[in-house]
matplotlib code that plots the C-alpha trace (Angstrom):
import matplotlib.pyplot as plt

x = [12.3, 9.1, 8.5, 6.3, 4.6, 5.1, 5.2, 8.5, 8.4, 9.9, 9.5, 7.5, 5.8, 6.9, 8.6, 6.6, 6.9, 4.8, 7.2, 7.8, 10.8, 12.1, 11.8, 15.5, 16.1, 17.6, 16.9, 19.8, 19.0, 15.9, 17.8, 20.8, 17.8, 15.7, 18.8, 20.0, 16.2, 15.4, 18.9, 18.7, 21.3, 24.4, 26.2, 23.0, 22.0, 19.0, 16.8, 14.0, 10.4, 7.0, 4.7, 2.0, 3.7, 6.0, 8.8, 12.7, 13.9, 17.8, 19.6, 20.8, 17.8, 15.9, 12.3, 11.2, 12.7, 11.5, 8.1, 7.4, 4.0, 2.3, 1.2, 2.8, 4.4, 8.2, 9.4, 12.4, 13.9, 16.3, 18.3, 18.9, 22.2, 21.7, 24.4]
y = [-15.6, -14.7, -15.0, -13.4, -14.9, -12.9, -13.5, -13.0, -12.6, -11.4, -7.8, -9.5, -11.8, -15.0, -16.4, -16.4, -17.6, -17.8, -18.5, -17.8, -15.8, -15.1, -10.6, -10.6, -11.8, -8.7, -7.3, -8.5, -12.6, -12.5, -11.5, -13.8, -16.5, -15.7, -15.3, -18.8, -20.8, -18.8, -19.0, -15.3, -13.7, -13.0, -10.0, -7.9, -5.7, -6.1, -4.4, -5.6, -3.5, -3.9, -3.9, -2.9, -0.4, 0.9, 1.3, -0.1, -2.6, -1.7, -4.4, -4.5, -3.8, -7.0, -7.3, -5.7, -2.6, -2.1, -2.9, -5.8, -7.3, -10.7, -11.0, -8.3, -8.6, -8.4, -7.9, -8.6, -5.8, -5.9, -2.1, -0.7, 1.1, 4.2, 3.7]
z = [49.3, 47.6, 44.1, 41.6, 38.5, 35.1, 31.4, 29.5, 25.5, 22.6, 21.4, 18.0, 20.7, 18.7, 21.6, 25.5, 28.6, 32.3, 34.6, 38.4, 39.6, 42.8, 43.4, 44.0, 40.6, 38.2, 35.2, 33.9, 35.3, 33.5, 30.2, 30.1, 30.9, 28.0, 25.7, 26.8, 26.9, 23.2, 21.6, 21.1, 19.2, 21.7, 19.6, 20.0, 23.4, 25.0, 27.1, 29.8, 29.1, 31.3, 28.9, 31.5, 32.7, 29.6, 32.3, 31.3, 34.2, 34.8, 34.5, 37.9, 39.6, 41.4, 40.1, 43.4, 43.5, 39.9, 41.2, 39.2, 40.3, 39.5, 36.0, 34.4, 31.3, 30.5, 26.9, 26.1, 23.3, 20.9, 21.1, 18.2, 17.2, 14.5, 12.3]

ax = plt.figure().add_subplot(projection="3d")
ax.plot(x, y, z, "-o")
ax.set_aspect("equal")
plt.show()
C-alpha cells in the first residue's frame, strides 16, 4: 500500500499535524483520528476540507479517489447547524 504525506489541522489552525497515511485511508479515518489524537468535541459534526484545493473529502471516500496528493493540506471543520 502506498501512502501519501499531508498536514491535518484545525479550522482556527491551533492544532496541526504532518503525518503519513496510507491512500486507502477515508475521509472519515482521518476524522475519527484527529477527533481522538486532539480530544475534539464528540457531539459536534465534522467535515474533512483541502485547503489547497477548497474541495470537501466525503467521508467514505479513500484519500485517492479524492485525489489527495503529498503535501496538501487537510482541515478538519466544525459544521455548523442554523438554528
Amino acid at each position: 500500500m502506498s501512502e501519501i504525506s499531508i498536514t491535518i489541522q484545525t479550522a482556527d489552525h491551533t492544532k496541526k499535524a504532518e503525518v503519513s497515511l496510507g491512500v486507502n485511508s477515508t475521509g472519515e479515518d482521518v476524522l475519527q483520528a484527529a477527533i481522538s489524537n486532539w480530544s475534539l468535541p464528540t457531539d459536534t459534526d465534522y467535515s474533512l476540507v483541502n485547503s489547497v484545493s477548497g474541495k470537501t473529502i466525503k467521508s467514505n471516500s479513500s484519500l485517492r479517489a479524492s485525489f489527495i496528493r503529498d503535501g496538501d493540506v487537510l482541515e478538519v471543520q466544525p459544521v455548523l447547524v442554523a438554528g
